[in-house]
C-alpha positions as CSV (number, residue, x, y, z in Angstrom):
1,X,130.5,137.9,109.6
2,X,127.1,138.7,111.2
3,X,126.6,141.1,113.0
4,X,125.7,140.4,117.2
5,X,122.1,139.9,116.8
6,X,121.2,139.6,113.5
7,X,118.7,136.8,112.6
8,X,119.9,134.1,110.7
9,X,117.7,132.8,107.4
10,X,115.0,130.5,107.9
11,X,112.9,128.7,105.3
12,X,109.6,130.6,106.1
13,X,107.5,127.2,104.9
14,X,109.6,125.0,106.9
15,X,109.5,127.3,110.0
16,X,105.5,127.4,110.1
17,X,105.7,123.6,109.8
18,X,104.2,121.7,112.5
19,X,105.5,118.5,113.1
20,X,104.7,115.8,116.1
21,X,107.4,113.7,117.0
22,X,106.7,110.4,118.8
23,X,109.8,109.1,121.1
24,X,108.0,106.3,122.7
25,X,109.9,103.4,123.3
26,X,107.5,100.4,122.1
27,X,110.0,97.7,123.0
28,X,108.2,94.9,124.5
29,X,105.0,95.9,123.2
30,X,102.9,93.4,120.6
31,X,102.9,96.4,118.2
32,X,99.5,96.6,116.7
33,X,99.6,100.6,116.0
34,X,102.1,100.9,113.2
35,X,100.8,98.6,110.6
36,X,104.5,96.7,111.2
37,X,104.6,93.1,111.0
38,X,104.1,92.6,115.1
39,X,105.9,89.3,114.7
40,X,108.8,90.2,111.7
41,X,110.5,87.9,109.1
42,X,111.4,84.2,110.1
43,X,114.3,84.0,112.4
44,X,116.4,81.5,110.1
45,X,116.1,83.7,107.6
46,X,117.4,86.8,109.3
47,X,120.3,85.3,110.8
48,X,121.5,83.7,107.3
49,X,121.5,87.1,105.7
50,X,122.9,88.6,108.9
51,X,125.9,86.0,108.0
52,X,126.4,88.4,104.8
53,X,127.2,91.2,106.8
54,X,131.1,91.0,107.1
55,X,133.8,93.9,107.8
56,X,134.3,95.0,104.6
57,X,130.6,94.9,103.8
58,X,130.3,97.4,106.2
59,X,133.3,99.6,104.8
60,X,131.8,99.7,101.9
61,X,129.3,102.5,100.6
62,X,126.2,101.2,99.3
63,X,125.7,99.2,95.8
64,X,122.1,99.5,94.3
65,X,122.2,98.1,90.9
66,X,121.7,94.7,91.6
67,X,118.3,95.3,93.6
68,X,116.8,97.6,91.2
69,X,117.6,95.0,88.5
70,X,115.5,92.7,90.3
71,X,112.8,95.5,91.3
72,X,112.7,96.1,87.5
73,X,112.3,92.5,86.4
74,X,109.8,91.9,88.8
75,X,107.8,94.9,87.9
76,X,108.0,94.4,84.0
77,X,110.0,97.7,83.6
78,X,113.8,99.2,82.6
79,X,116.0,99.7,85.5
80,X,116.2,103.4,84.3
81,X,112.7,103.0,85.2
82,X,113.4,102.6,89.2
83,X,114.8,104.5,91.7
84,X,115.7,103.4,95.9
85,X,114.3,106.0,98.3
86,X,114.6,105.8,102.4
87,X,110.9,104.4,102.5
88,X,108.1,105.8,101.2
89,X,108.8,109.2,103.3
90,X,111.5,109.8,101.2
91,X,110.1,109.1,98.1
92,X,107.2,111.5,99.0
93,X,109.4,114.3,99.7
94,X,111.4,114.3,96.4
95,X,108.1,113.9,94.8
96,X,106.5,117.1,96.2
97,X,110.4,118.9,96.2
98,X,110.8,117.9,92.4
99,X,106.6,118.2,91.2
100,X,105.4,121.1,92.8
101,X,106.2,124.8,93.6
102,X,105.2,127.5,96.4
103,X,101.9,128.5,95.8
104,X,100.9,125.3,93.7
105,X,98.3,122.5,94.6
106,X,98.3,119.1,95.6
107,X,94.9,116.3,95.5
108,X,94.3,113.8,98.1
109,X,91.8,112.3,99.9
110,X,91.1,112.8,103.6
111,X,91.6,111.1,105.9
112,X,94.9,109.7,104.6
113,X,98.7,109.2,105.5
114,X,99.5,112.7,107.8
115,X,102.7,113.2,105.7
116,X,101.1,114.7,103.2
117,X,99.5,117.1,104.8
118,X,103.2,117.6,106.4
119,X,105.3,117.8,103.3
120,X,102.5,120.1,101.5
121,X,103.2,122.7,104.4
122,X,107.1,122.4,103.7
123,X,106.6,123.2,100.6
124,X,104.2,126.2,100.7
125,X,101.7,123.9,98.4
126,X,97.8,124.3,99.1
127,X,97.0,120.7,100.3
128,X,93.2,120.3,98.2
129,X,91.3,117.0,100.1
130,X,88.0,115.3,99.1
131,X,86.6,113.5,102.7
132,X,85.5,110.1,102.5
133,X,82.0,110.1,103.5
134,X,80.3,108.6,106.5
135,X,79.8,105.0,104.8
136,X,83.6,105.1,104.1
137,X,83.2,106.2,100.2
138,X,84.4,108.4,98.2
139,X,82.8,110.7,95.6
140,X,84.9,110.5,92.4
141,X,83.4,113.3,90.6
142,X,83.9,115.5,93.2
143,X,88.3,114.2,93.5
144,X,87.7,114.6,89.4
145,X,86.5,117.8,89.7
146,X,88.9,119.1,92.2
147,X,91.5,118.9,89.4
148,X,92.8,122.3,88.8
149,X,94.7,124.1,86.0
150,X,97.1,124.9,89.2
151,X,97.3,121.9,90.4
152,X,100.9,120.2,90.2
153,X,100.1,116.9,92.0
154,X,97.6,114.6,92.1
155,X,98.1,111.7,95.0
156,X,96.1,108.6,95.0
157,X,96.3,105.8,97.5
158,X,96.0,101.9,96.5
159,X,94.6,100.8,99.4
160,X,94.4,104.3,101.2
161,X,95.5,103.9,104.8
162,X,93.3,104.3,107.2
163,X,90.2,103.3,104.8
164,X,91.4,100.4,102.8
165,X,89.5,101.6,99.4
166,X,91.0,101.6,96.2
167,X,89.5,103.0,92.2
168,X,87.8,101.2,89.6
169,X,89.9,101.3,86.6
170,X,87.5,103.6,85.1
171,X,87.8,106.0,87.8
172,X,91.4,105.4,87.5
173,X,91.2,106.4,83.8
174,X,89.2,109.6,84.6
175,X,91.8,111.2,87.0
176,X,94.8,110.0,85.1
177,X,93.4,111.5,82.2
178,X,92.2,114.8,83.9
179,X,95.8,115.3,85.6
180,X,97.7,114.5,82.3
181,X,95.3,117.5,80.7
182,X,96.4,119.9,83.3
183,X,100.1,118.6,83.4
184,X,99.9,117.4,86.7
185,X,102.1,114.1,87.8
186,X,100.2,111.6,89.4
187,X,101.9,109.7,92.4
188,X,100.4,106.2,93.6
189,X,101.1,105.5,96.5
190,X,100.9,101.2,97.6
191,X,102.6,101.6,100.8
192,X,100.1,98.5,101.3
193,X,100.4,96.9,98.4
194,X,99.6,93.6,98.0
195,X,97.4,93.2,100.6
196,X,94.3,92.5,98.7
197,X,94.7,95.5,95.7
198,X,96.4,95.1,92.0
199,X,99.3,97.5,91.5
200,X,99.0,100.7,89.2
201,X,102.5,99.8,87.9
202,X,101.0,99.1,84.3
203,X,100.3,103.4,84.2
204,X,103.6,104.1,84.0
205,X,104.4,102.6,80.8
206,X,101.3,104.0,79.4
207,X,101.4,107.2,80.9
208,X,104.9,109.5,81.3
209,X,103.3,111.6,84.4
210,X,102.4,108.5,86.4
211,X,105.2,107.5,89.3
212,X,104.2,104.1,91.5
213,X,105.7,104.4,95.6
214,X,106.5,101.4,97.4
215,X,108.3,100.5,100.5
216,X,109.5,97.5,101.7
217,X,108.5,98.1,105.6
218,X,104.7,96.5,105.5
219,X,105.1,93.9,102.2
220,X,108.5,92.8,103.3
221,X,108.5,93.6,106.9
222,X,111.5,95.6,107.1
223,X,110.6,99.2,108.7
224,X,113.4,99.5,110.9
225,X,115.6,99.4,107.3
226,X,114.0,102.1,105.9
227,X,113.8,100.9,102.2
228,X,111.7,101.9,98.8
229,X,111.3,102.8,95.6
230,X,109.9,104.8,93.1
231,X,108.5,103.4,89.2
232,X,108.1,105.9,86.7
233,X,109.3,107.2,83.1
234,X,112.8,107.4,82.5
235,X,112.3,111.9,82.5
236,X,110.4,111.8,86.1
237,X,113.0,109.3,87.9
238,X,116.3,111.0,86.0
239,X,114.2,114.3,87.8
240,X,114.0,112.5,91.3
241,X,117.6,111.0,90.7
242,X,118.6,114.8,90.9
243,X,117.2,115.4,93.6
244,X,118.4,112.7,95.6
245,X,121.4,112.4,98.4
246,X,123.9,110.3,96.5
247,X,123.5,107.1,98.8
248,X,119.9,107.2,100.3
249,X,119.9,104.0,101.4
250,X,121.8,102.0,103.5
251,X,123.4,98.3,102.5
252,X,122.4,96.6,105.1
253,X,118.7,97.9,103.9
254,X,119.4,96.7,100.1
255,X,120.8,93.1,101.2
256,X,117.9,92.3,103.2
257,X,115.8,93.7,99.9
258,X,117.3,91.7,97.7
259,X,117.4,88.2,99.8
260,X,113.5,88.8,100.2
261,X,112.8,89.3,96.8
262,X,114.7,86.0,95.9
263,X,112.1,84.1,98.4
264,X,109.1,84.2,97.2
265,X,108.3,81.9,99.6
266,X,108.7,83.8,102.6
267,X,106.8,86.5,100.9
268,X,104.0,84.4,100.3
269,X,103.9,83.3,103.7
270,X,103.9,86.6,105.3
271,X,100.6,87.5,103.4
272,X,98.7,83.9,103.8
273,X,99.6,84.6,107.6
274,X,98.3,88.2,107.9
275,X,95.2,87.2,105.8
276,X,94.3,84.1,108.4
277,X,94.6,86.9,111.0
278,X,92.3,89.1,109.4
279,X,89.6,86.5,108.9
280,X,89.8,84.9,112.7
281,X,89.8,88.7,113.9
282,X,86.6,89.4,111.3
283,X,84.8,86.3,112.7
284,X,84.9,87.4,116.2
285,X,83.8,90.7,114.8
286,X,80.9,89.5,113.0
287,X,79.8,86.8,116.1
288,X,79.9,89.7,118.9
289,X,77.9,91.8,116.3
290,X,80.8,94.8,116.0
291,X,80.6,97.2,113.2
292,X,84.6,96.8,111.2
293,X,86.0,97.7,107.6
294,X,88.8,95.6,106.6
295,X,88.1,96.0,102.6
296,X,91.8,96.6,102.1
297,X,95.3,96.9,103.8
298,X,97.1,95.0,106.6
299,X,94.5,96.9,109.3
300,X,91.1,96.6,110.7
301,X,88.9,99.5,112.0
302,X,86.9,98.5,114.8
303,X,84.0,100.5,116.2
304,X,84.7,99.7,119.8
305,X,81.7,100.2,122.1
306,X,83.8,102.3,124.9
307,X,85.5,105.4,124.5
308,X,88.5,104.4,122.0
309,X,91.1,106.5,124.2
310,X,89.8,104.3,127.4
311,X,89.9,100.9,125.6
312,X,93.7,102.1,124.0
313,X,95.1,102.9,127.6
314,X,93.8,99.9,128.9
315,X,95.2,98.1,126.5
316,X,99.4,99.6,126.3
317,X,98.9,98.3,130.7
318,X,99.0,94.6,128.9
319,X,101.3,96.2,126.5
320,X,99.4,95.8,123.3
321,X,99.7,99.2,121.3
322,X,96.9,100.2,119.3
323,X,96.1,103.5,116.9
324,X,93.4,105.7,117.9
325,X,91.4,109.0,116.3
326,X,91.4,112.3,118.3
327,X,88.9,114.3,115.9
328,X,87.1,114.0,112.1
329,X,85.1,110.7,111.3
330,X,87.6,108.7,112.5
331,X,86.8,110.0,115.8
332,X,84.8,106.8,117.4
333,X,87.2,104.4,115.6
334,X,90.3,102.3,116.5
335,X,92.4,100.9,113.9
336,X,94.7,97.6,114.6
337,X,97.6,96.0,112.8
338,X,96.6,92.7,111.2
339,X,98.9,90.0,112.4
340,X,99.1,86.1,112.2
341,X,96.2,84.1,113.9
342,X,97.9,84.0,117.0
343,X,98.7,87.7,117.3
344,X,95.1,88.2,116.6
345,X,94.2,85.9,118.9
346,X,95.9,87.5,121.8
347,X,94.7,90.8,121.0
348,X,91.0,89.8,120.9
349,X,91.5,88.0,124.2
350,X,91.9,91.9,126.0
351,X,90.2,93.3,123.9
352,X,86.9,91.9,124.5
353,X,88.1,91.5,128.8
354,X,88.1,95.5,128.1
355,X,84.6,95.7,126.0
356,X,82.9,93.3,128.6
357,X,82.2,91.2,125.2
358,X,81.9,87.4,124.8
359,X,84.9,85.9,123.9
């Protein structure tokens, strides 16, 4: 036993660590802050596979073969190809757990997703970011040249949240090529993928240091069952596979995944809906002469005129949620969720009652 006093062991990366956690309750809100689905999947489709959900289903631990069979077919790859993660977080973490060491280094972009910038402290990695620039581009030679004999992960976003952009395939090529020189893995991440982008998935039959990250929570609207998956050669996901808690996702998570990818006709309709939102909400845009990028994604930025903070407060009283910018060039911007026409609809009626705009 310890001795009265003695300090106990703590992860020095982990302890330094700075994390925000965010406990709001957003029941009742029209969620427009989250890049959820604010509406979710059709009701008669829920409570059918709801219906699947007996007793013994629940007993039971989780089964995941027959999903990533049908991940697999659908992506033109082996099962031994795929792997489930708890969303995309997950499958970032054993990425950066299994790819890099203390002291390594790890590409991005900025501004991005905040978990990386979050699991690069973890894991004592030096976080290397190329900025967009003020026209919402980015300077591939300089993300080419940024590629460092230490480097142990490069991370490239198709679309990148908040700035919907994605490569050429040229520029694709380039990095690929550069990362593979300096034995670095490559990790796409299309958390918003399809909304408007082609998947990378083709890389990782080409190239063994290439992994593809997905999550069912924006395509398939199903963040509250924490569900995704990793593509990659048959060495990296027997790595991540290693890694791994032995049942990292939950059933009820895999049985809606699995009924979703059997109706392409729900999926279909989720996207045709969110794309008639996006070009109602880019018509007002245009008409009351706001500046907007909506290039990729299921999210708008909006240069509102007020001060973003004013026009987000005012908004949460009518209980519309939206994301604001504290700092960087982000700063003046709000971004919003990209919902069906009538979602969008009700959110351009405040918003423009708090702009003082013609509606």
């Amino acid at each position: 036993m310890k001795s009265e006093g003695a300090e106990m062991y703590r992860d020095k990366y982990i302890a330094s660590t700075y994390r925000i956690k965010d406990h709001t309750d957003r029941r009742g809100y029209l969620r427009l802050d989250m890049n959820e689905n604010p509406e979710g999947l059709p009701e008669d489709f829920v409570r059918e596979t709801v219906k699947k959900i007996t007793p013994e289903f629940l007993a039971s631990y989780p089964q995941k073969d027959n999903l990533l069979g049908l991940i697999a077919g659908r992506e033109g790859v082996d099962v031994q190809n795929v792997t489930l993660t708890n969303g995309s977080d997950e499958g970032m973490r054993l990425v950066f757990e299994t790819f890099t060491h203390a002291g390594g280094r790890v590409l991005t972009v900025t501004p991005t997703f905040e978990m990386y910038q979050v699991y690069a402290s973890m894991f004592g990695v030096e976080l290397d970011t190329v900025p967009f620039k003020e026209d919402f581009t980015i300077e591939t030679e300089e993300l080419f040249g940024a590629i460092k004999e230490d480097t142990n992960l490069v991370v490239l976003l198709n679309p990148n949240s908040p700035i919907g952009t994605e490569f050429t395939e040229e520029e694709f090529e380039r990095i690929v090529a550069k990362a593979e020189a300096v034995s670095a893995v490559v990790l796409v991440d299309e958390a918003y993928y399809p909304f408007g982008v082609e998947s990378k998935v083709a890389y990782c039959r080409k190239h063994p240091h290439v992994m593809v990250m997905r999550t069912f929570s924006k395509w398939c609207s199903l963040a509250a069952l924490r569900v995704g998956y990793l593509i990659g050669s048959e060495e990296c996901i027997h790595l991540i596979e290693n890694a791994q808690s032995t049942y990292n996702v939950n059933s009820v998570g895999i049985l809606f995944a699995e009924e979703l990818l059997k109706r392409e006709d729900i999926l279909d309709s989720l996207r045709q809906s969110m794309e008639a939102g996006r070009d109602y909400l880019v018509s007002q845009l245009e008409s009351a002469g706001y500046r907007y990028y909506a290039s990729r994604g299921n999210y708008i930025l909006i240069k509102p005129k007020r001060e973003p903070q004013v026009i987000a407060e005012a908004l949460k009283k009518e209980y519309i949620l939206i994301k604001t910018y504290r700092k960087g060039m982000l700063g003046g911007w709000v971004r919003i969720t990209l919902g069906s026409r009538k979602v969008m609809e009700k959110f351009w009626k405040s918003f423009c009652r708090m702009e003082e705009c013609d509606s």
